[in-house]
RODO-2510 file (C-alpha; in nm, 4 decimals, decimal comma):
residues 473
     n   res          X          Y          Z
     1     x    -2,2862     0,8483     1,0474
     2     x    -2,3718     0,7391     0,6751
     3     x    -2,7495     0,8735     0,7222
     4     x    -2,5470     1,2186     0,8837
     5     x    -2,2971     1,2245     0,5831
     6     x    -2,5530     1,1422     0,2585
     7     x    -2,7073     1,4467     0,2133
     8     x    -2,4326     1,7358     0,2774
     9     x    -2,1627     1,5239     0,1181
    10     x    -2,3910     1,4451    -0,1755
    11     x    -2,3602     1,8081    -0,2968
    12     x    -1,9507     1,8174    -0,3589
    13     x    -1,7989     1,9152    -0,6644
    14     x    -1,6957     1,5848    -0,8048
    15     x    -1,9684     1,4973    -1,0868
    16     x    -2,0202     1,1341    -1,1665
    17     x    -1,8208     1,1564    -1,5096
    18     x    -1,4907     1,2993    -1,4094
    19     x    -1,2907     0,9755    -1,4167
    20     x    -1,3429     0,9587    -1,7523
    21     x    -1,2725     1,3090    -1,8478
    22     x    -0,9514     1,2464    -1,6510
    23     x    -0,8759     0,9463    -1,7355
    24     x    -0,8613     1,0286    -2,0890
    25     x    -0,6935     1,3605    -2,0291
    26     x    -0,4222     1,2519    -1,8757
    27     x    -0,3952     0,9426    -2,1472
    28     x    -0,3690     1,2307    -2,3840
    29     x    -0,1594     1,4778    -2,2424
    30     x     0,1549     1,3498    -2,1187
    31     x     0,4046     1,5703    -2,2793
    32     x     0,1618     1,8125    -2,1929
    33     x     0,1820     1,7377    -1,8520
    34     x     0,6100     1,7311    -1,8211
    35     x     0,5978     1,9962    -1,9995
    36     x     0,3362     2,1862    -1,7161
    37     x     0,5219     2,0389    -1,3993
    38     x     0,8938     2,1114    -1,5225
    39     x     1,0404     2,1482    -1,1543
    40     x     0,9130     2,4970    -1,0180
    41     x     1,1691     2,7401    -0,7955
    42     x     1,0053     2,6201    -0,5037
    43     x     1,1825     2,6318    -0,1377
    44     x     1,3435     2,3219     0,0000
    45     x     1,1765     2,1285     0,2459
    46     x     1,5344     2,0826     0,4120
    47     x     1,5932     2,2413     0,7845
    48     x     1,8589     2,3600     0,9577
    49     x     2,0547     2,0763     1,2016
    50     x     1,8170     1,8165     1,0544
    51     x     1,9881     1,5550     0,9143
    52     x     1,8546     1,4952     0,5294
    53     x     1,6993     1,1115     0,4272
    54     x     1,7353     0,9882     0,0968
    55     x     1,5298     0,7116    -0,1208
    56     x     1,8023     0,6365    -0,3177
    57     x     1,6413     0,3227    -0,4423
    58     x     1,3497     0,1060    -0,4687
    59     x     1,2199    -0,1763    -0,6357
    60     x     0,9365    -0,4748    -0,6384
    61     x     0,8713    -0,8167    -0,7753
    62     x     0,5789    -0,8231    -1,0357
    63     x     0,2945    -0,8510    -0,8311
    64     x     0,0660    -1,0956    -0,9150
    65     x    -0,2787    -1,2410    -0,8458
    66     x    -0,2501    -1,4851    -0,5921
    67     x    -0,3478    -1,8728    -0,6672
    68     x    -0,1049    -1,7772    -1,0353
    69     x     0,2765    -1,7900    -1,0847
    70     x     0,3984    -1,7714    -0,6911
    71     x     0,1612    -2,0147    -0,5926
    72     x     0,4362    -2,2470    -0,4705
    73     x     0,6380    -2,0501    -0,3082
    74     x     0,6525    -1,8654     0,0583
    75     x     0,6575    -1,5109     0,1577
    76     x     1,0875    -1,5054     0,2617
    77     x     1,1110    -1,6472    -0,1111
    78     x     0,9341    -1,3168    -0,2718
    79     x     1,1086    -1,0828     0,0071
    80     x     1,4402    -1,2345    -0,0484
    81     x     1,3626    -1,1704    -0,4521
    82     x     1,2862    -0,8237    -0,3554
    83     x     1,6422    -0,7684    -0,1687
    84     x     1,8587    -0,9367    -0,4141
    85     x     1,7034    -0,7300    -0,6961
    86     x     1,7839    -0,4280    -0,4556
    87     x     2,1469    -0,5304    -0,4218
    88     x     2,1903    -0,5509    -0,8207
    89     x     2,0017    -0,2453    -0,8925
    90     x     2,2487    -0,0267    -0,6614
    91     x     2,5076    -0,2464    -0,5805
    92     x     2,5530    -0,1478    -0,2196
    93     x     2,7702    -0,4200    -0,0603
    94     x     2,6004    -0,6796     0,1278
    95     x     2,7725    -0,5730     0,4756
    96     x     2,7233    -0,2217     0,4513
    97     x     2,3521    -0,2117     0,5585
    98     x     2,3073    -0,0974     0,9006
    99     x     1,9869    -0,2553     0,9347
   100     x     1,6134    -0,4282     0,7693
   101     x     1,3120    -0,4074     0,8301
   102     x     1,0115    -0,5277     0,7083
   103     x     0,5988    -0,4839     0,6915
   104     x     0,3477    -0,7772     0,6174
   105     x     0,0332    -0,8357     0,7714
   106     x    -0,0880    -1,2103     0,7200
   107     x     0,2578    -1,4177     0,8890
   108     x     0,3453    -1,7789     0,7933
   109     x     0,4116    -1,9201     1,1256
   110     x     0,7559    -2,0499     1,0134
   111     x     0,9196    -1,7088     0,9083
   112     x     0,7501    -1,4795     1,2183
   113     x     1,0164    -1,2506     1,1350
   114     x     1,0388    -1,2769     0,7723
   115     x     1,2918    -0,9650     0,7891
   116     x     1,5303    -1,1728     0,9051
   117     x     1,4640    -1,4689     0,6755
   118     x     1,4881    -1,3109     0,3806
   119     x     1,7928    -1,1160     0,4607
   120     x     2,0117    -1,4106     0,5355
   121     x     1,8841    -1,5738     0,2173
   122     x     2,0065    -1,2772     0,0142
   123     x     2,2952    -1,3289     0,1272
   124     x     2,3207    -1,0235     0,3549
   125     x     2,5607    -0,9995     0,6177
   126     x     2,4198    -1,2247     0,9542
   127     x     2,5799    -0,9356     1,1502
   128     x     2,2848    -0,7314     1,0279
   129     x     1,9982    -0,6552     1,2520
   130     x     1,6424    -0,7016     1,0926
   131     x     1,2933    -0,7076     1,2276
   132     x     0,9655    -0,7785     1,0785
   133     x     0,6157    -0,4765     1,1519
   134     x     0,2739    -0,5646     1,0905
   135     x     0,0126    -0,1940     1,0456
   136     x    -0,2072    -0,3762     0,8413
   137     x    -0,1968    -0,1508     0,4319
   138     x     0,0590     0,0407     0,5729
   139     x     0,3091    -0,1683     0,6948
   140     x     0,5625    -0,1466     0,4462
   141     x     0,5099     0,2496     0,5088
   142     x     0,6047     0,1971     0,8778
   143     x     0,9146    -0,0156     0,7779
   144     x     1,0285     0,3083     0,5680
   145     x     0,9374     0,5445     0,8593
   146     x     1,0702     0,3346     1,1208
   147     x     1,4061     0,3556     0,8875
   148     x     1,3712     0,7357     0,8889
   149     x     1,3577     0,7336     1,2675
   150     x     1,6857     0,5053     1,2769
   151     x     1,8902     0,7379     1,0671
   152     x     1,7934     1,0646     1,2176
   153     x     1,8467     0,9362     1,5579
   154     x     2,1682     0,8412     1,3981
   155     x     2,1518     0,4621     1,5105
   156     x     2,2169     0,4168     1,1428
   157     x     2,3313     0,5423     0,7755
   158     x     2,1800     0,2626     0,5567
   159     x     1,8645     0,1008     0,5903
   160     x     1,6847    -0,1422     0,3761
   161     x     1,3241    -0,1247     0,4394
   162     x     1,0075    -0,3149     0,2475
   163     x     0,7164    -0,5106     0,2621
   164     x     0,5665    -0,9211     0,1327
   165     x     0,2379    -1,0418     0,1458
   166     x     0,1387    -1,3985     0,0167
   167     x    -0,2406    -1,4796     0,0320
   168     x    -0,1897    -1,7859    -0,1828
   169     x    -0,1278    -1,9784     0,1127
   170     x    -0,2512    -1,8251     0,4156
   171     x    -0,2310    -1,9814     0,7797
   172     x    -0,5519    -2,1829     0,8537
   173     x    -0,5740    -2,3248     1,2121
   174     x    -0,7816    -2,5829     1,3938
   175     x    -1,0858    -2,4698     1,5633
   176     x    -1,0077    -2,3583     1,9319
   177     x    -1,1643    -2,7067     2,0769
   178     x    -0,9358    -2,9120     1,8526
   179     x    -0,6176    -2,7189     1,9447
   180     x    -0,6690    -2,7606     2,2944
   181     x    -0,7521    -3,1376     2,2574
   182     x    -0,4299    -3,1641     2,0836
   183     x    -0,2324    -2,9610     2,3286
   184     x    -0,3799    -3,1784     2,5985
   185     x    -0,2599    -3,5308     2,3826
   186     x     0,1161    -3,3555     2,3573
   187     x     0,0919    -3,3801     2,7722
   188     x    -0,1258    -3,6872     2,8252
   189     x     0,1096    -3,9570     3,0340
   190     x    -0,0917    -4,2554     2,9951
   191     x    -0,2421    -4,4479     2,7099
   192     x    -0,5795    -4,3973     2,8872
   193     x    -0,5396    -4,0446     2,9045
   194     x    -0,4874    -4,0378     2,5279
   195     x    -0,8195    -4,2026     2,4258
   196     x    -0,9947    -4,0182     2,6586
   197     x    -0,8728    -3,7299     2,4846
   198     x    -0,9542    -3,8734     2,1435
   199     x    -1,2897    -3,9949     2,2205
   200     x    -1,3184    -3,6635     2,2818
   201     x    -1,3250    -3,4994     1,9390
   202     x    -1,6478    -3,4523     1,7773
   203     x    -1,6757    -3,3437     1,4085
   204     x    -1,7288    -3,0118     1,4887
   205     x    -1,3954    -2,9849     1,6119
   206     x    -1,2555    -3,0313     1,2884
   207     x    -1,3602    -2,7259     1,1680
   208     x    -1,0528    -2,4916     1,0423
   209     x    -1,0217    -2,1493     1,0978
   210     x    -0,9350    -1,8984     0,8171
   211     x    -0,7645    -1,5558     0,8568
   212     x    -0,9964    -1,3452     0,9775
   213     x    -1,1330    -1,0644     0,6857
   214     x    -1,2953    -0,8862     0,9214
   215     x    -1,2700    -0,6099     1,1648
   216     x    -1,1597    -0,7914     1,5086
   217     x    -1,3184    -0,4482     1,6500
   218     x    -1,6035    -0,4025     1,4645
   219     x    -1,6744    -0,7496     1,2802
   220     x    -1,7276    -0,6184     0,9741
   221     x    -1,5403    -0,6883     0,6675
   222     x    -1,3696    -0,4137     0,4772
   223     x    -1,5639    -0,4513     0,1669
   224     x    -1,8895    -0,3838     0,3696
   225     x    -1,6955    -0,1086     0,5439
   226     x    -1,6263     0,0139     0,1466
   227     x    -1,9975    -0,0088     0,0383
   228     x    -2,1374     0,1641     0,3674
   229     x    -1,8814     0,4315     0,3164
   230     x    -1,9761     0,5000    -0,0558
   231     x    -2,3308     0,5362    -0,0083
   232     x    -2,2679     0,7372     0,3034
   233     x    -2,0560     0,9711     0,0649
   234     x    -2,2779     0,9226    -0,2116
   235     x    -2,0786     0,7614    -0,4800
   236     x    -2,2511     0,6060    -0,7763
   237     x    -2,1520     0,2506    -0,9210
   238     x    -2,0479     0,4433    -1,2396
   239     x    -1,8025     0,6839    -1,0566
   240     x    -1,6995     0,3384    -0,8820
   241     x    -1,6216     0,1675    -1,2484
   242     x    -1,4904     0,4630    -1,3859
   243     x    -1,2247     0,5070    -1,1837
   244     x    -1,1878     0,1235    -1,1673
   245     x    -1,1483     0,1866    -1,5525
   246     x    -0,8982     0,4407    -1,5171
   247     x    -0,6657     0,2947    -1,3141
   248     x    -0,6380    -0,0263    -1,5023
   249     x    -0,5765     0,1622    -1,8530
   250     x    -0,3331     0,4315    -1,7412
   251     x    -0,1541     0,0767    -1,5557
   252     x    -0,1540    -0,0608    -1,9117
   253     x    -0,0173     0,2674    -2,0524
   254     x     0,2730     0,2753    -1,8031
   255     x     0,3520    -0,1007    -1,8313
   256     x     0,3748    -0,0919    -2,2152
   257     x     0,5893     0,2291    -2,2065
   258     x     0,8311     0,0669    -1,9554
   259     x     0,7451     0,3352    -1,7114
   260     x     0,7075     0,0691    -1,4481
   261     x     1,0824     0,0780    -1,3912
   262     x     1,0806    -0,0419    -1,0404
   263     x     0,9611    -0,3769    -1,1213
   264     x     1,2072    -0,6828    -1,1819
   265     x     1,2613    -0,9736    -1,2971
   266     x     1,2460    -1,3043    -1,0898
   267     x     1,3104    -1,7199    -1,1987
   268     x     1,0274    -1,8499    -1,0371
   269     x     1,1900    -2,1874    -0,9167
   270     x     1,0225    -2,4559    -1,1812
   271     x     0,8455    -2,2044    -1,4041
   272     x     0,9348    -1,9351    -1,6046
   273     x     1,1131    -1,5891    -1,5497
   274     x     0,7966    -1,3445    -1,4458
   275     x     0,8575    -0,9629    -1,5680
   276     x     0,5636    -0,8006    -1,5072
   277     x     0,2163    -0,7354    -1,2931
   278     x    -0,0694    -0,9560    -1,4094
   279     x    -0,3499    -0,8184    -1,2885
   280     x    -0,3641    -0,5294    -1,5190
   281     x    -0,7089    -0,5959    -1,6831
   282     x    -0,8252    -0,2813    -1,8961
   283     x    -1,1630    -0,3861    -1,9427
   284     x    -1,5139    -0,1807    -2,0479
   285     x    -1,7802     0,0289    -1,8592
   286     x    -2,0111    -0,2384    -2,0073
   287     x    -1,8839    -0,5337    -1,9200
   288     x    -1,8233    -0,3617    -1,6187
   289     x    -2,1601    -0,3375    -1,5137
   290     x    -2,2708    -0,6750    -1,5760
   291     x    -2,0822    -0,7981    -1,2305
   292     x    -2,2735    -0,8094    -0,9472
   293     x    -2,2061    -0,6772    -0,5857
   294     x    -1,9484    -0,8638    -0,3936
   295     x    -2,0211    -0,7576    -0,0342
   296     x    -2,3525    -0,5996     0,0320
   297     x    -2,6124    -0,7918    -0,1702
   298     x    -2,8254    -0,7098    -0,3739
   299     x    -2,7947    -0,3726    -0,3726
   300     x    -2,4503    -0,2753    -0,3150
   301     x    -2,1820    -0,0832    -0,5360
   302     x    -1,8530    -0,2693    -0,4632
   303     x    -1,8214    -0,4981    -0,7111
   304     x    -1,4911    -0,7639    -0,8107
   305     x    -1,4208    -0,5044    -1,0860
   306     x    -1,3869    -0,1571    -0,8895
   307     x    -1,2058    -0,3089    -0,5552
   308     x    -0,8658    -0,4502    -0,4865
   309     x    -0,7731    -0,7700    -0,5615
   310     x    -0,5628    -1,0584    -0,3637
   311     x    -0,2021    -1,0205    -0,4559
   312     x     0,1747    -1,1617    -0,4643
   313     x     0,4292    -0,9847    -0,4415
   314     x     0,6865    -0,7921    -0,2238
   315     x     0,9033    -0,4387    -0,1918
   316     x     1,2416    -0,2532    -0,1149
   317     x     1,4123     0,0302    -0,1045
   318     x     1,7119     0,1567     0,0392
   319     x     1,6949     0,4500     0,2774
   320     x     2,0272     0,6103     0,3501
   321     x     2,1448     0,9878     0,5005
   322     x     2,2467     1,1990     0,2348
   323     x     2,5891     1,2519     0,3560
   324     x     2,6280     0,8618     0,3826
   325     x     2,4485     0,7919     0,0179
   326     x     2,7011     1,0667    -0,1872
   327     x     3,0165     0,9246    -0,0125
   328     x     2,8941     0,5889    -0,1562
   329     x     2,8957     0,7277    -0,5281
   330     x     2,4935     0,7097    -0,5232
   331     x     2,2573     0,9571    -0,6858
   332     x     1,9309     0,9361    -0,4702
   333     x     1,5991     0,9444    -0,5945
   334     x     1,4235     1,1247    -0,3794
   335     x     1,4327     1,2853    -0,0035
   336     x     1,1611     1,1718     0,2345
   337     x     1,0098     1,4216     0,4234
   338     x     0,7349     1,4773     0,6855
   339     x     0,4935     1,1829     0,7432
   340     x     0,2171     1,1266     1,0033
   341     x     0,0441     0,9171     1,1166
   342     x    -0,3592     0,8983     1,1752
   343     x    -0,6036     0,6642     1,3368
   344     x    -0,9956     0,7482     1,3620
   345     x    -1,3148     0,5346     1,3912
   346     x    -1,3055     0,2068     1,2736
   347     x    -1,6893     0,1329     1,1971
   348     x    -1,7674     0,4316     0,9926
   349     x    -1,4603     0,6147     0,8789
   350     x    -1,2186     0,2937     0,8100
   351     x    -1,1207     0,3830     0,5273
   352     x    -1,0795     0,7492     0,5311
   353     x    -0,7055     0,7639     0,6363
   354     x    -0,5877     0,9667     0,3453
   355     x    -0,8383     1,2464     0,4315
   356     x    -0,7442     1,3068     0,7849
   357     x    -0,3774     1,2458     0,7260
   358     x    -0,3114     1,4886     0,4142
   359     x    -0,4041     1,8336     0,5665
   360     x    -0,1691     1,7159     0,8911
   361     x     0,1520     1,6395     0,6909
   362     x     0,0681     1,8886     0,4732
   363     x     0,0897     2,1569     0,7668
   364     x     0,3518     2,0031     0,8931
   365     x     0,5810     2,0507     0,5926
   366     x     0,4411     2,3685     0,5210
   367     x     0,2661     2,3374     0,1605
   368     x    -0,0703     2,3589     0,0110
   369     x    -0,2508     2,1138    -0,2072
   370     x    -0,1147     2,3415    -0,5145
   371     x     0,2429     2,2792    -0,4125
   372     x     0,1942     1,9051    -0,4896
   373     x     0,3340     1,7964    -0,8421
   374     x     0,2750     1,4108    -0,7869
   375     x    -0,0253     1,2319    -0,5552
   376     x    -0,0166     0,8434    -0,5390
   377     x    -0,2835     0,7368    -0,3273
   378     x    -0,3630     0,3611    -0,2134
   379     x    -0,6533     0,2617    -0,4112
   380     x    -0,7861    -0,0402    -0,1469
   381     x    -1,1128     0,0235    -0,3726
   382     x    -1,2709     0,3075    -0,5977
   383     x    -1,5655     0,3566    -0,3400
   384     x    -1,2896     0,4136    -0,1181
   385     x    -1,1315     0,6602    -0,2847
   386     x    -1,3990     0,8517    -0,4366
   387     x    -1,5353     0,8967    -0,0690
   388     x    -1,1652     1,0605    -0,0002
   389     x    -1,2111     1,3067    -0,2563
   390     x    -1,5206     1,3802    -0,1375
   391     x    -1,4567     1,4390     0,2046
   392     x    -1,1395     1,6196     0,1436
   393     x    -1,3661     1,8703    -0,0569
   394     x    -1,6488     1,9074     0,1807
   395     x    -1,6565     2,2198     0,4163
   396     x    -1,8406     2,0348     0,6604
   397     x    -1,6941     1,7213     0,6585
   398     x    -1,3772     1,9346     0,7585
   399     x    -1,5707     2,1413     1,0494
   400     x    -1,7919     1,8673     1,1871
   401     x    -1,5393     1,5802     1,2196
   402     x    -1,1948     1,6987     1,1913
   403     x    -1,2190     1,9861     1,3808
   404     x    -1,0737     2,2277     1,1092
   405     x    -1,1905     2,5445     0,9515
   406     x    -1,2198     2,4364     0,6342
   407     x    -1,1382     2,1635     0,3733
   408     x    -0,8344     2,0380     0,2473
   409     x    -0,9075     2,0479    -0,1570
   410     x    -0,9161     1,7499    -0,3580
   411     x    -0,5826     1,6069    -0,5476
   412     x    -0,5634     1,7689    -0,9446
   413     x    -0,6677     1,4696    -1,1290
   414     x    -0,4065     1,5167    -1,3806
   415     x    -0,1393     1,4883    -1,1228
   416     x    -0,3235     1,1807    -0,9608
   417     x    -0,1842     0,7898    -0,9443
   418     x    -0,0771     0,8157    -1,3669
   419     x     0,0810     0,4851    -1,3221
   420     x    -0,1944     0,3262    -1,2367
   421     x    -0,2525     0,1917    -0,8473
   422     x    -0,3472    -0,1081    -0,6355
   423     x    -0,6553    -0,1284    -0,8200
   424     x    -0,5000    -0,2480    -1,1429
   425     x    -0,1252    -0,3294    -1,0105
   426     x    -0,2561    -0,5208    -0,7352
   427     x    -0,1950    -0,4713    -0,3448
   428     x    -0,0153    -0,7034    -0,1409
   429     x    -0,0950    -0,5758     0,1742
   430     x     0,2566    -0,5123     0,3644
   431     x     0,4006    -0,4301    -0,0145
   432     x     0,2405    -0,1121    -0,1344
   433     x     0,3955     0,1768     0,0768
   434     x     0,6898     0,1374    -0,0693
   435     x     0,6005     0,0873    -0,4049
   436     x     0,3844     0,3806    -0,3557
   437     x     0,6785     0,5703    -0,2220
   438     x     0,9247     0,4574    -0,5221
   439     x     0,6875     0,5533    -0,7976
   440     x     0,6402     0,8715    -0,6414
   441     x     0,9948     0,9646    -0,6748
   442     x     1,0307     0,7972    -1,0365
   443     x     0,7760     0,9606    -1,1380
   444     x     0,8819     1,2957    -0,9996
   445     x     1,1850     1,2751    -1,2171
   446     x     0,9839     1,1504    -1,4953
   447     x     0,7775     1,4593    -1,4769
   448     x     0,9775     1,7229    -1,3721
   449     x     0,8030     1,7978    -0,9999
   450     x     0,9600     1,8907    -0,7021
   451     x     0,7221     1,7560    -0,4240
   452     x     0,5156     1,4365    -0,4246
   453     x     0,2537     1,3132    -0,1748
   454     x     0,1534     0,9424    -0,1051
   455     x    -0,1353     0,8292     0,1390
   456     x    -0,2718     0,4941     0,2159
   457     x    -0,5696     0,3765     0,4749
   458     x    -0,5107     0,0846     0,6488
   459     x    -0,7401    -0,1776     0,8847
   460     x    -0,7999    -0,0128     1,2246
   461     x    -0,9167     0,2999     1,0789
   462     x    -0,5599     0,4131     1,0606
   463     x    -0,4172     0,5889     0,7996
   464     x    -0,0496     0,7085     0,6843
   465     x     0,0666     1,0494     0,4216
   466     x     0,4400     1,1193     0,3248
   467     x     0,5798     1,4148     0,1513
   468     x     0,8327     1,3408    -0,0647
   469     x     1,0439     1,5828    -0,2230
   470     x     1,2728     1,4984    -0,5381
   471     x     1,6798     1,5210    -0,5421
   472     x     1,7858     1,8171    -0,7782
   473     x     1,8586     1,6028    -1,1328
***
């Protein structure tokens, strides 16, 4: 596919310097901006005998770069964080949740269903249900769906969904050979047995295995997948830093402006109080460049700079029915509307979720690029992103694999992830759909729009888009 894709893809309309004409634009023009996307008389996405779902809250714990401030601690200690800081930001009482749920991909074996762990150590009620999904980046986005799904079914009224990952201690395991010598001693009868089994081991056994960071189905680790997929799409190392650039200075902006609203505060048991994401790192295009490639050596584009980085940190928001949210005194946020789901080839089009999945939901709720005030897209890296844009503004990209007429369009830059993203805030994997979620409503508020779109890949080659549309102010 990448020798199909270089040439006809090569030829889109996104030139090599537009992150920084962007990024500086929308640095620039922020009253501007509120000023350009004061809420339009557009139509409500609400229908007839469907039952309307609210985000009337959400919040996160500073996400930070793993090995730092959270080192010590486990993944039902940042989730639990994340729920109390829920409860005091709305003050819902702790028994009138219907139900939890919650995404993370990499489990610690002693919390399975980390859900439920955190829950009862937040002090919600034990009478309340709670179960723990795993969808890879967009897990915490199937905890909020899989809330949607329980309200309009009408199982439920109030639903606390969110997401934790912790990769500063990950699960490592004996090798194979090991475990089943020591599942064999844990039966062994006699003391002859046992030595036998023991004589057994040879050093090779005593090799651990990590997590895997590859593709089970393809073998191939995302990164790769990230520097294939740029090169098939034709994106420069440049475009890859500039955006890279971007995203960490308009994270800065937002953090010293206080726009980062949905982050709190959390004691870190035997340190100090944490208030804020630490991976913001506005850097230069210079010092940039000096980094070398991280996954496809030597030639590659993907750098340490202009991908993701291995994060902290955990999400929540409460999902509720309308009706039940205003008979509680709350003010929602936002109203979450049609989302879909996508899954295509793993090998060459990982990463292109966002692509296939906007034009669906966007049909679905019956809008055009143009009707979009706010886009937060998951930025797993910048190749990855700038390959979206590409394909969502290629003709035959549209035609030859997606079986549609034509393309999509491409996001207005000035409209596009002004908060920064996981690039510079950082991405705990079963964490960012919901923080991509809340800051689309805050910052639909913020800026005056009426609908807001957020989109995410995920490992699998499956992707996820939500429209969200904001509560009238």
């Amino acid at each position: 596919m990448a020798s199909m894709l270089m040439n006809p893809i090569r030829s889109c309309s996104v030139s090599s310097s537009w992150a920084v004409r962007f990024g500086a634009r929308s640095l620039s023009t922020t009253a501007q901006l509120q000023s350009q996307v004061q809420t339009k008389s557009k139509k409500t996405l609400a229908r007839p005998g469907v039952k309307n779902i609210v985000l009337v809250e959400g919040v996160r714990t500073p996400f930070l770069l793993s090995g730092t401030t959270y080192a010590d601690l486990m993944p039902h200690d940042l989730a639990r964080a994340a729920l109390q800081g829920l409860l005091k930001r709305t003050g819902i009482p702790k028994d009138a949740v219907d139900y939890i749920i919650y995404g993370t991909v990499i489990q610690e074996v002693k919390t399975s269903n980390v859900a439920r762990e955190a829950a009862l150590g937040a002090g919600f009620s034990d009478k309340i249900p709670a179960h723990t999904v795993t969808m890879a980046c967009i897990s915490s986005n199937q905890a909020m769906t899989s809330s949607v799904g329980l309200i309009a079914a009408g199982q439920c009224d109030a639903v606390v969904a969110g997401g934790v990952e912790f990769m500063s201690d990950v699960p490592i395991r004996h090798s194979r050979k090991m475990r089943k010598t020591m599942l064999s001693l844990n039966k062994a009868k006699t003391l002859g047995q046992r030595l036998s089994l023991i004589g057994s081991i040879r050093l090779a056994h005593l090799s651990p295995e990590l997590p895997a960071v590859a593709e089970f189905s393809t073998a191939e680790t995302m990164g790769h997948s990230a520097d294939r997929l740029a090169a098939a799409f034709g994106v420069s190392r440049v475009e890859q830093d500039e955006f890279a650039l971007r995203s960490h200075t308009l994270a800065k902006k937002a953090q010293d402006e206080g726009l980062l609203q949905d982050v709190i505060s959390f004691k870190v048991p035997g340190r100090d109080i944490v208030s804020k994401d630490n991976g913001i790192r506005p850097s230069s295009m210079d010092q940039m460049a000096k980094l070398k490639p991280a996954f496809v050596k030597p030639h590659g584009t993907v750098t340490a700079a202009n991908s993701s980085f291995l994060t902290d940190g955990a999400s929540a928001v409460l999902v509720m029915s309308e009706e039940k949210a205003l008979a509680m005194g709350y003010k929602p946020k936002a109203y979450l509307r049609d989302f879909v789901y996508v899954s295509q080839d793993p090998k060459d089009q990982l990463l292109l979720g966002p692509t296939y999945a906007t034009p669906k939901v966007l049909e679905r709720a019956g809008l055009s690029m143009s009707d979009i005030d706010v886009f937060e897209f998951h930025e797993a890296f910048a190749g990855q992103i700038m390959a979206n844009l590409k394909a969502m503004d290629s003709d035959w990209f549209a035609q030859t694999y997606m079986g549609r007429k034509s393309k999509v369009g491409t996001p207005a830059m000035e409209k596009f992830n002004l908060w920064g993203g996981s690039l510079s805030l950082g991405h705990p994997f079963g964490a960012t759909g919901c923080r991509l979620a809340t800051t689309v409503a805050n910052r639909l508020k913020k800026e005056g729009g009426q609908y807001g779109l957020i989109a995410a890949c995920a490992a699998g080659g499956q992707g996820h888009a939500m429209v969200i549309e904001a509560y009238p102010q």
